[in-house]
N, CA, C and O atoms as CSV, one atom per row, in Angstrom:
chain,resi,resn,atom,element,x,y,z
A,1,UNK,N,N,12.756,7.245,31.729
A,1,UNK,CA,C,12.141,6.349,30.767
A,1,UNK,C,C,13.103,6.161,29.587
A,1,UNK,O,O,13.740,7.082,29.076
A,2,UNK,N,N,13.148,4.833,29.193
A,2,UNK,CA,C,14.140,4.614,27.929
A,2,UNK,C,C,13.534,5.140,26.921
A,2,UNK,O,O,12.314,5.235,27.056
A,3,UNK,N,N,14.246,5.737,25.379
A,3,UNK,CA,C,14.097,5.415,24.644
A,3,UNK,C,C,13.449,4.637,23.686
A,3,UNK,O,O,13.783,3.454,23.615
A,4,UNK,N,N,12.505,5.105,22.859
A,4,UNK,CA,C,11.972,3.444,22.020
A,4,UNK,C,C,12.715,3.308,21.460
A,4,UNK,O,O,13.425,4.239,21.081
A,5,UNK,N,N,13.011,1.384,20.960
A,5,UNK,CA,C,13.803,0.837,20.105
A,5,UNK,C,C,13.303,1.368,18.908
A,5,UNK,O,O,12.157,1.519,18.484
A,6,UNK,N,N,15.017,1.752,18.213
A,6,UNK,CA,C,15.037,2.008,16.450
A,6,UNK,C,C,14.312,1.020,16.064
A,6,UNK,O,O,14.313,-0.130,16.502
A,7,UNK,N,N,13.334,1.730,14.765
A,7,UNK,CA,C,12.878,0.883,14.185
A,7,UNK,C,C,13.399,1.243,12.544
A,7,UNK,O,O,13.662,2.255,11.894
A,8,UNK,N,N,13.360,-0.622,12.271
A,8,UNK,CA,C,13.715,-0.521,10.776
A,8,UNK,C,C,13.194,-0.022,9.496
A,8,UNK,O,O,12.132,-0.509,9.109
A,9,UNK,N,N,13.961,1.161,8.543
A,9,UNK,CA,C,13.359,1.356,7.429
A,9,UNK,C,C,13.036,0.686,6.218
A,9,UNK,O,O,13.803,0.444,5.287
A,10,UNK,N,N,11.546,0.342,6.339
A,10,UNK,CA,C,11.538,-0.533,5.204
A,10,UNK,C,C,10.700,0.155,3.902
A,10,UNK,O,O,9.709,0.882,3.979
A,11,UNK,N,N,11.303,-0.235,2.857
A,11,UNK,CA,C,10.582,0.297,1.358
A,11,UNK,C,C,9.901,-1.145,0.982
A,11,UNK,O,O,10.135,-2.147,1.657
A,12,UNK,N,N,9.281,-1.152,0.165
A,12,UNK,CA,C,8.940,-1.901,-1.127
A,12,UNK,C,C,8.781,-1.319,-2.448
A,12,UNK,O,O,7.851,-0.581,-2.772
A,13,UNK,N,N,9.722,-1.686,-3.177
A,13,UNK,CA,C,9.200,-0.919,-4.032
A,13,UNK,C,C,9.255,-1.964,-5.654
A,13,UNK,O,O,10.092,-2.838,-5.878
A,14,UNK,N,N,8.063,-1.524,-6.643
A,14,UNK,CA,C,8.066,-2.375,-7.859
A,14,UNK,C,C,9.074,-2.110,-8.799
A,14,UNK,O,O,9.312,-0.929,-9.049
A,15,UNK,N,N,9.759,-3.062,-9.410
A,15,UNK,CA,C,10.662,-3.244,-10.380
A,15,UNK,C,C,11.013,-3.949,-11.232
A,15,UNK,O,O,10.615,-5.111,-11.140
A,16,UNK,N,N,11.797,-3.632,-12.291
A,16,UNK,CA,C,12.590,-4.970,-13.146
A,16,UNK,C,C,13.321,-5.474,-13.127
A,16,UNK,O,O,14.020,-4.547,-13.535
A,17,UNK,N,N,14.175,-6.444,-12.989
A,17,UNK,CA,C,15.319,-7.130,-13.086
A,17,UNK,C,C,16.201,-6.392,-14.502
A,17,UNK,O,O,16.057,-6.736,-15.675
A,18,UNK,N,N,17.001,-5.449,-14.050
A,18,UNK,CA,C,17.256,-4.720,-15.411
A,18,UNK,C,C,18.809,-5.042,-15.220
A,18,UNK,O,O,19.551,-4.068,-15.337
A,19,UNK,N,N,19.464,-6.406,-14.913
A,19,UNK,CA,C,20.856,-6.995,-15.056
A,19,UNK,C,C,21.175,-7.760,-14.489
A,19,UNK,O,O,20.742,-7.825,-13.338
A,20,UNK,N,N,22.258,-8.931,-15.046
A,20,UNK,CA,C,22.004,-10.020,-13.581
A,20,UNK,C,C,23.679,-10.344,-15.059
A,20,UNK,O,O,24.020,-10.005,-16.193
A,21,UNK,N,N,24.323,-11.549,-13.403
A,21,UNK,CA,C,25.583,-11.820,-14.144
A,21,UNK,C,C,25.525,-13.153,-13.231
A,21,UNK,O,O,25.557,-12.976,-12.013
A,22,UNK,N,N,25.445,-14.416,-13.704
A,22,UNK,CA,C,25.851,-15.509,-13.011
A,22,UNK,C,C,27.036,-16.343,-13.302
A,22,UNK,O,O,27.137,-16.729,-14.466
A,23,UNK,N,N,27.970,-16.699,-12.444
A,23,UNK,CA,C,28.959,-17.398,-12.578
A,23,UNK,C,C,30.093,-17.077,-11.466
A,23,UNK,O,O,29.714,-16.714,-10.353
A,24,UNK,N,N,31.468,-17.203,-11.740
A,24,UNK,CA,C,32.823,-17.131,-10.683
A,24,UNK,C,C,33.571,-16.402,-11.270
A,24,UNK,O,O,34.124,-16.408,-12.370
A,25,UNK,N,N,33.521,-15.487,-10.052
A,25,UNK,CA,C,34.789,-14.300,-10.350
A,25,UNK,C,C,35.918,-14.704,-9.437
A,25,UNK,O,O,35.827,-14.568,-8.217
A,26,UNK,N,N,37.448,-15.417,-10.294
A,26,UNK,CA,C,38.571,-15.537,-9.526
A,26,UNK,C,C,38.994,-14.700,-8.696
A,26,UNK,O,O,39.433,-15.146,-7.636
A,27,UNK,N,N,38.990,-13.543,-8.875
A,27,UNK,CA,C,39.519,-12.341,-8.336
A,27,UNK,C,C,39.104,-12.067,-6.863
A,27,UNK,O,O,39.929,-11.731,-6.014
A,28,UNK,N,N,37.802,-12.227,-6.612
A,28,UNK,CA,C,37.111,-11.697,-5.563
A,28,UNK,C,C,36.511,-13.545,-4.699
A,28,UNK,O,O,36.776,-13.677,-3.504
A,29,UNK,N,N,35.829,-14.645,-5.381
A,29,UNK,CA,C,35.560,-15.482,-4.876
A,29,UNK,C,C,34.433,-15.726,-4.896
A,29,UNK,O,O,34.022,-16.754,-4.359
A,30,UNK,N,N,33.527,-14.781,-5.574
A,30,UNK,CA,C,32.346,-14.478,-5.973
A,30,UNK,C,C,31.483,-15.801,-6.827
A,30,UNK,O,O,31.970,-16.070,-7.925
A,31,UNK,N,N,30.500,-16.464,-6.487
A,31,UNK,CA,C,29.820,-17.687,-7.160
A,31,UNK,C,C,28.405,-17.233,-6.712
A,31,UNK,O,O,27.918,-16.915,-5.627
A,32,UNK,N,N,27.895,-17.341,-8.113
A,32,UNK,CA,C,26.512,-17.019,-7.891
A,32,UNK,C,C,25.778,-16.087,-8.929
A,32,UNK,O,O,26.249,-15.361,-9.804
A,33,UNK,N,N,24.253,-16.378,-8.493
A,33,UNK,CA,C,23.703,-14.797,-9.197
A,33,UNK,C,C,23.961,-13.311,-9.163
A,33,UNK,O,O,23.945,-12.813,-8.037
A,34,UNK,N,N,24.077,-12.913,-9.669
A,34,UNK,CA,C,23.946,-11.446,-9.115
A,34,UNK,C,C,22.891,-10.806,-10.126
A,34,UNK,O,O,22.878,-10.715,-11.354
A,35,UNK,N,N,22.087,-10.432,-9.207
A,35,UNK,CA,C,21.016,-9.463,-10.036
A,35,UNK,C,C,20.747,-7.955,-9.775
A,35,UNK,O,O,20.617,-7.413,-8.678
A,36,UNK,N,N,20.688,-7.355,-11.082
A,36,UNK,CA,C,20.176,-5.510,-10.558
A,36,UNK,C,C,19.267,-5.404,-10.871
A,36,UNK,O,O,18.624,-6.014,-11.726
A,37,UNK,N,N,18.900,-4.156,-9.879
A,37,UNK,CA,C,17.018,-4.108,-10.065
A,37,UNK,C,C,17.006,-2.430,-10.232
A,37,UNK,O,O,17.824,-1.727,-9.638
A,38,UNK,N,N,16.025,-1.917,-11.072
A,38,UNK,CA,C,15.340,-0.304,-11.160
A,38,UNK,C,C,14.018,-0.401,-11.457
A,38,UNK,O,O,13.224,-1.178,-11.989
A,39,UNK,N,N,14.072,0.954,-10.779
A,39,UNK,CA,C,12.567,1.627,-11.381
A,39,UNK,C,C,12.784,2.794,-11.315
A,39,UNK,O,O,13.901,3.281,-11.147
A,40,UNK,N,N,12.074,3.214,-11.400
A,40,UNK,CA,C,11.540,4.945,-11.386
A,40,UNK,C,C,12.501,5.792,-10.871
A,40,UNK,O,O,12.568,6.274,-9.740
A,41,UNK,N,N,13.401,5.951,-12.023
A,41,UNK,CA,C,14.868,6.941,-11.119
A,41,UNK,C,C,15.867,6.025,-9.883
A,41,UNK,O,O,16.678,6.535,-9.111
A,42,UNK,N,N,15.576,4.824,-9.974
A,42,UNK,CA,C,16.077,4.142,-9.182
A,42,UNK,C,C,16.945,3.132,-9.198
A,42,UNK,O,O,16.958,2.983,-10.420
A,43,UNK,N,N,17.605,2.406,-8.843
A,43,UNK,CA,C,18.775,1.056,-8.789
A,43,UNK,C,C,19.088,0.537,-7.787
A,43,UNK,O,O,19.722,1.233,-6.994
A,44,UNK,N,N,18.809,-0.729,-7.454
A,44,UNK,CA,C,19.671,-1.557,-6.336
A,44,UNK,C,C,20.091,-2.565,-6.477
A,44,UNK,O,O,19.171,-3.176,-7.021
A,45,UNK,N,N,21.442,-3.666,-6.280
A,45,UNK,CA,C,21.432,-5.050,-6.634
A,45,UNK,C,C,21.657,-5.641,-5.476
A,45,UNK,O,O,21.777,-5.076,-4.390
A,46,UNK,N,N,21.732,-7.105,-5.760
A,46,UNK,CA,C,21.788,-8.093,-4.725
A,46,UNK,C,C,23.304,-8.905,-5.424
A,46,UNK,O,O,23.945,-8.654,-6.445
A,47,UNK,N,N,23.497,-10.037,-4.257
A,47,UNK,CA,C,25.168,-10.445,-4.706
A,47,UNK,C,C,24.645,-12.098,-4.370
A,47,UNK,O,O,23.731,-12.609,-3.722
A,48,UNK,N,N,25.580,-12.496,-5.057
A,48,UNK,CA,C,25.849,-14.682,-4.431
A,48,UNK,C,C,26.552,-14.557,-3.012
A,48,UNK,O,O,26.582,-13.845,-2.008
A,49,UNK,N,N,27.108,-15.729,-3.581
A,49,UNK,CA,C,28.055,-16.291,-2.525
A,49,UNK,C,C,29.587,-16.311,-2.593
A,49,UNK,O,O,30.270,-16.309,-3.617
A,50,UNK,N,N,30.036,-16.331,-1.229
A,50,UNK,CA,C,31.665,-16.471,-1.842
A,50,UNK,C,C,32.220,-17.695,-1.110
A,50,UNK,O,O,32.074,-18.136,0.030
A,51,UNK,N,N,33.036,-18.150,-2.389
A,51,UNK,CA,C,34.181,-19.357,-2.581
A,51,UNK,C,C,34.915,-19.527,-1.505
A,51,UNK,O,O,35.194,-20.713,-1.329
A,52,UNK,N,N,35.360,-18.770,-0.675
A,52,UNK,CA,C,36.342,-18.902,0.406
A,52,UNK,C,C,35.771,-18.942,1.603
A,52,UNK,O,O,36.459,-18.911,2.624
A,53,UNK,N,N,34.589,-19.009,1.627
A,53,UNK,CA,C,33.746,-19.414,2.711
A,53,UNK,C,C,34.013,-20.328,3.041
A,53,UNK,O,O,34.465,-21.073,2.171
A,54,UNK,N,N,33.911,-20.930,4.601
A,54,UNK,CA,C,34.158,-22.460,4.905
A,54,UNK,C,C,32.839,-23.477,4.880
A,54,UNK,O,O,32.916,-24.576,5.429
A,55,UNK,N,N,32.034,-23.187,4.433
A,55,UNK,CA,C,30.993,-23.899,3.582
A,55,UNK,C,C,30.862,-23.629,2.277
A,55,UNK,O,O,29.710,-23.578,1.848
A,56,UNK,N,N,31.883,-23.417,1.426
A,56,UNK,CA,C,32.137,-23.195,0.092
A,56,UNK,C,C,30.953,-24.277,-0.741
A,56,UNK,O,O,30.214,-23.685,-1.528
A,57,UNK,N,N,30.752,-25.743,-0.612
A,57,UNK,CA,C,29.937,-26.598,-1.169
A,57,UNK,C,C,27.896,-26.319,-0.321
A,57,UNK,O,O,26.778,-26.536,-0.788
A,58,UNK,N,N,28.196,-25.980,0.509
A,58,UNK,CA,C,27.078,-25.671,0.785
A,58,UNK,C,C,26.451,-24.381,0.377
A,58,UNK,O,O,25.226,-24.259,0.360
A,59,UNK,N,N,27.302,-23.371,0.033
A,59,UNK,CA,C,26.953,-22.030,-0.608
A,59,UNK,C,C,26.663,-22.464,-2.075
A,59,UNK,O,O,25.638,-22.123,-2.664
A,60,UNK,N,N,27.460,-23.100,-2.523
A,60,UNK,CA,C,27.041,-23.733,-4.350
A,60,UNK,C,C,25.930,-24.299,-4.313
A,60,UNK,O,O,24.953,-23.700,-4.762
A,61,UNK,N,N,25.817,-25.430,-3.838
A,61,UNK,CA,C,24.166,-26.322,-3.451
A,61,UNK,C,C,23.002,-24.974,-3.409
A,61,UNK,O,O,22.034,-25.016,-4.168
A,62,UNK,N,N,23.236,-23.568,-2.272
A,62,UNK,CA,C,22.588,-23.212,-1.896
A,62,UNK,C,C,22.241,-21.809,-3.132
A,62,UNK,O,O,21.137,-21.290,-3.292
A,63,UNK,N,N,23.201,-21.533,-3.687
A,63,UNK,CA,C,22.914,-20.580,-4.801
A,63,UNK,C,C,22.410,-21.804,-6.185
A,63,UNK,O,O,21.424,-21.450,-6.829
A,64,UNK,N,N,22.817,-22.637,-6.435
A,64,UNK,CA,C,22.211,-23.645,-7.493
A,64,UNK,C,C,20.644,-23.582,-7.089
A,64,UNK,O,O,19.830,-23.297,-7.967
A,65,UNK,N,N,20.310,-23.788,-6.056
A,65,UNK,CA,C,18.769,-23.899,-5.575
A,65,UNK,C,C,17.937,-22.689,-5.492
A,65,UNK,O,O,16.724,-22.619,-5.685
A,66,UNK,N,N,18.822,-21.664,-5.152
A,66,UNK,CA,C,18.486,-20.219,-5.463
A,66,UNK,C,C,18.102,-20.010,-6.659
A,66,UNK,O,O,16.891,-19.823,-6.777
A,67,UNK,N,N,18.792,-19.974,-7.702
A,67,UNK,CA,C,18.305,-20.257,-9.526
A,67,UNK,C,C,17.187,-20.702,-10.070
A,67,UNK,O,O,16.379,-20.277,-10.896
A,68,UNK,N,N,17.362,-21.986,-9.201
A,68,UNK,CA,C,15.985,-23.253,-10.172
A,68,UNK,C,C,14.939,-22.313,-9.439
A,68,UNK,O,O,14.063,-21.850,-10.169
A,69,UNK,N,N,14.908,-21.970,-8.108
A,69,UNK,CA,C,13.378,-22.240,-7.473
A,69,UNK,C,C,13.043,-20.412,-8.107
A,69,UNK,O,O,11.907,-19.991,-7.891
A,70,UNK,N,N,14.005,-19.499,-8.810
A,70,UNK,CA,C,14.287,-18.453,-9.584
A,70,UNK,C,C,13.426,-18.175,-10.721
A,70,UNK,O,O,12.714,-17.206,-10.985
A,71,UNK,N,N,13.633,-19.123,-11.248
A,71,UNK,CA,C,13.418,-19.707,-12.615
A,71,UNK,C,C,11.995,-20.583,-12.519
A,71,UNK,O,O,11.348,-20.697,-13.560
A,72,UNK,N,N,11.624,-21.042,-11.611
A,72,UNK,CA,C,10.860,-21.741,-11.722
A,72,UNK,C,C,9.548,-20.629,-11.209
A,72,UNK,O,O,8.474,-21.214,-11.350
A,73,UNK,N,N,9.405,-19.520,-10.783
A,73,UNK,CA,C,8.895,-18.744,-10.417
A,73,UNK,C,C,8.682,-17.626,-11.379
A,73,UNK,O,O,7.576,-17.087,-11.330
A,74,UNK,N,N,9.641,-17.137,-12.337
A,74,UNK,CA,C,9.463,-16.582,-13.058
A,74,UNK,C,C,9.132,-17.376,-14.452
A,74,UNK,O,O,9.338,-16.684,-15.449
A,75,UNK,N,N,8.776,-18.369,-14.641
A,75,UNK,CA,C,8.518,-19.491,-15.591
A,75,UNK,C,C,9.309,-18.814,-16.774
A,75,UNK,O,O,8.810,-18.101,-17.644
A,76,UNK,N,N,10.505,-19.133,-16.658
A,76,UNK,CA,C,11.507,-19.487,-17.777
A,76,UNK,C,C,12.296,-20.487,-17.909
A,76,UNK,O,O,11.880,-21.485,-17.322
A,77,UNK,N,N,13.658,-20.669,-18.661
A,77,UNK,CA,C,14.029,-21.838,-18.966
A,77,UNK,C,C,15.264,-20.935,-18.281
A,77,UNK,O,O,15.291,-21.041,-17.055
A,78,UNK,N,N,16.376,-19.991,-18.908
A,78,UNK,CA,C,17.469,-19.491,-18.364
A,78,UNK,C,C,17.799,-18.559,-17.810
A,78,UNK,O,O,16.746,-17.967,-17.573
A,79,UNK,N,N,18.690,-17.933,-17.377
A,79,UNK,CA,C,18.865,-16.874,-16.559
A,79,UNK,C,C,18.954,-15.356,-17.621
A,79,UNK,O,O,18.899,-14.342,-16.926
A,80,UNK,N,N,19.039,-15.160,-18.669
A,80,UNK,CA,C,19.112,-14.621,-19.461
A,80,UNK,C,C,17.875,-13.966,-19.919
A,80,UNK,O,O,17.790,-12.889,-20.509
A,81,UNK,N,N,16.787,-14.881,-19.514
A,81,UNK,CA,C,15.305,-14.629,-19.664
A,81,UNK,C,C,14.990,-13.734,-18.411
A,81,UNK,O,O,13.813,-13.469,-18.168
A,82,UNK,N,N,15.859,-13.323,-17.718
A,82,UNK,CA,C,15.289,-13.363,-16.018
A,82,UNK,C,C,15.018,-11.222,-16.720
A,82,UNK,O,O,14.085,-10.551,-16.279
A,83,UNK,N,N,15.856,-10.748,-17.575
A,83,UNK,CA,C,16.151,-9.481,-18.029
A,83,UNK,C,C,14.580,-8.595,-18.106
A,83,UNK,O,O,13.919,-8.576,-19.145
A,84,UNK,N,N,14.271,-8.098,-17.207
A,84,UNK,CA,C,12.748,-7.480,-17.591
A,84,UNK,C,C,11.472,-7.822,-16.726
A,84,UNK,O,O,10.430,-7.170,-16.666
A,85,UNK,N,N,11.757,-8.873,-16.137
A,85,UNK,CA,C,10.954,-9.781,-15.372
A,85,UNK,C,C,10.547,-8.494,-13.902
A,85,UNK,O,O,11.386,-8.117,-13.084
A,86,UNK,N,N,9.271,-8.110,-13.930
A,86,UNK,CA,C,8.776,-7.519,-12.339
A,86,UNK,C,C,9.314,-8.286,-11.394
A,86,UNK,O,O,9.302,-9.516,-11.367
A,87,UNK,N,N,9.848,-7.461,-10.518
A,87,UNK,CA,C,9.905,-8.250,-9.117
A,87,UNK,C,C,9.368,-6.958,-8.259
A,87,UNK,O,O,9.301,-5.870,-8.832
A,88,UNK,N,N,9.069,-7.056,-7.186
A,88,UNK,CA,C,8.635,-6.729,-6.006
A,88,UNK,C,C,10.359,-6.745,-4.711
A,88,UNK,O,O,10.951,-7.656,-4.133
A,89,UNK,N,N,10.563,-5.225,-4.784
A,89,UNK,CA,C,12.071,-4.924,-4.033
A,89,UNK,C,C,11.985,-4.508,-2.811
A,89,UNK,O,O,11.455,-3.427,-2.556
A,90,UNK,N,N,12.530,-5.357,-1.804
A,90,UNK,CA,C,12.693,-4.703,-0.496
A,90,UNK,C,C,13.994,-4.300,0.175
A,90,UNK,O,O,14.967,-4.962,0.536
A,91,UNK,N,N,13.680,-2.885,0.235
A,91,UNK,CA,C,14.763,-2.252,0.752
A,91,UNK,C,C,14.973,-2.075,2.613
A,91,UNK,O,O,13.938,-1.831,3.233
A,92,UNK,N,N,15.866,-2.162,3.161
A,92,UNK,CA,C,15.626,-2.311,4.523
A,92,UNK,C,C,17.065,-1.225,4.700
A,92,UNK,O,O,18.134,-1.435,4.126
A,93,UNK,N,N,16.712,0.281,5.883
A,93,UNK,CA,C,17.474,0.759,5.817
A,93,UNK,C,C,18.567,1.029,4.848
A,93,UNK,O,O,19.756,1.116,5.154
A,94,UNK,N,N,18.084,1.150,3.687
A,94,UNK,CA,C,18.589,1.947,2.535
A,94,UNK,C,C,19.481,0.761,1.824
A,94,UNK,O,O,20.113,1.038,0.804
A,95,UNK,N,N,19.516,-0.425,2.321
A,95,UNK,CA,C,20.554,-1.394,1.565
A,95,UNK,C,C,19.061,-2.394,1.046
A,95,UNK,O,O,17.926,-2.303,1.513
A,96,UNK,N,N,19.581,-3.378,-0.124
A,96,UNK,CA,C,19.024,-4.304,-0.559
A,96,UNK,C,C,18.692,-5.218,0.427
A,96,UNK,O,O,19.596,-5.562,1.189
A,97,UNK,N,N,17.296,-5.804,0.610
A,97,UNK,CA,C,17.338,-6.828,1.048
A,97,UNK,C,C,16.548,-8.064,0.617
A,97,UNK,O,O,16.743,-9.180,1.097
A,98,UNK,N,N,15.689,-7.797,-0.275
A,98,UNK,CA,C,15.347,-9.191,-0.724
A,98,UNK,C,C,14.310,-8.633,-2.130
A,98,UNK,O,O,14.347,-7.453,-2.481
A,99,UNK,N,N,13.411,-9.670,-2.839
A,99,UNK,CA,C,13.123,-9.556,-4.070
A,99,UNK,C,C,11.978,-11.000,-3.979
A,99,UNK,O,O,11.979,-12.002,-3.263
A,100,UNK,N,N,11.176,-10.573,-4.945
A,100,UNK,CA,C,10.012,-11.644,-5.443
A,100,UNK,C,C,9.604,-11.706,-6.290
A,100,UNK,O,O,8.584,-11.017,-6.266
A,101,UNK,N,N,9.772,-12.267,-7.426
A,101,UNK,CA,C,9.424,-12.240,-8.592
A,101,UNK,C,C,7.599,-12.016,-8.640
A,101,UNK,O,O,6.751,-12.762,-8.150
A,102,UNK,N,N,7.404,-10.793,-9.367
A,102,UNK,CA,C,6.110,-11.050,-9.112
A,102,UNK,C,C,4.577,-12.008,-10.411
A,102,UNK,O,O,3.922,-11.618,-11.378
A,103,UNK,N,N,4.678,-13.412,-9.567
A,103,UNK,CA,C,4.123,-14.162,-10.304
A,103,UNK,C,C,2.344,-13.949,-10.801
A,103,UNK,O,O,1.794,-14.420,-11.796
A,104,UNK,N,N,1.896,-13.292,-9.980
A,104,UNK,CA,C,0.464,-12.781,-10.276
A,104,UNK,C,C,0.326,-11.936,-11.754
A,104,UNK,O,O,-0.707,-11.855,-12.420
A,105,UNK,N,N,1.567,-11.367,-12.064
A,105,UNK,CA,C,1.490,-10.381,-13.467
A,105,UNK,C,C,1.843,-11.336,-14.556
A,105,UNK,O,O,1.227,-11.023,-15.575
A,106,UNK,N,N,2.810,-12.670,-14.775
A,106,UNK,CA,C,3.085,-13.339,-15.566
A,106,UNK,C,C,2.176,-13.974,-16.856
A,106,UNK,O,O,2.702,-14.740,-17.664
């Protein structure tokens, strides 16, 4: 008899947006948000997109749209506001994997 298939570790866990840096890093190729998240003895961040991709204009379009629909969820005006904001963190096998601003507490 086989083996059962690995299954994935998933967390959720509640947090703040406790850092975020948007813009282009020459160095690396880096365009985009980047946001960090903690809680409770804790830290994880998420990354953009990179420039040297061969959909370089479709990664911009696609992190620009990332922002607004960002922003438009956490009802602010800039990214600067985003500092403090709950989100709801999912961790998948110990790496970052996604985030939700959580709009029910706003």
């Amino acid at each position: 008899m086989a083996p059962p298939p690995p299954t994935d570790d998933v967390d959720v866990r509640l947090a703040k947006i406790s850092g975020l840096r948007f813009g282009i890093d020459p160095k690396t190729g880096f365009y985009g948000l980047e946001l960090s998240f903690g809680g409770d003895g804790w830290n994880v961040g998420s990354a953009g997109k990179y420039l040297d991709d061969p959909k370089k204009e479709a990664n911009i379009i696609a992190s620009s749209q990332h922002v607004m629909n960002l922003l438009r969820a956490a009802k602010v005006n800039g990214v600067s506001e985003l500092v403090g904001m709950p989100v709801e963190v999912t961790i998948l096998n110990n790496a970052f994997s996604s985030f939700r601003v959580l709009t029910e507490v706003l």
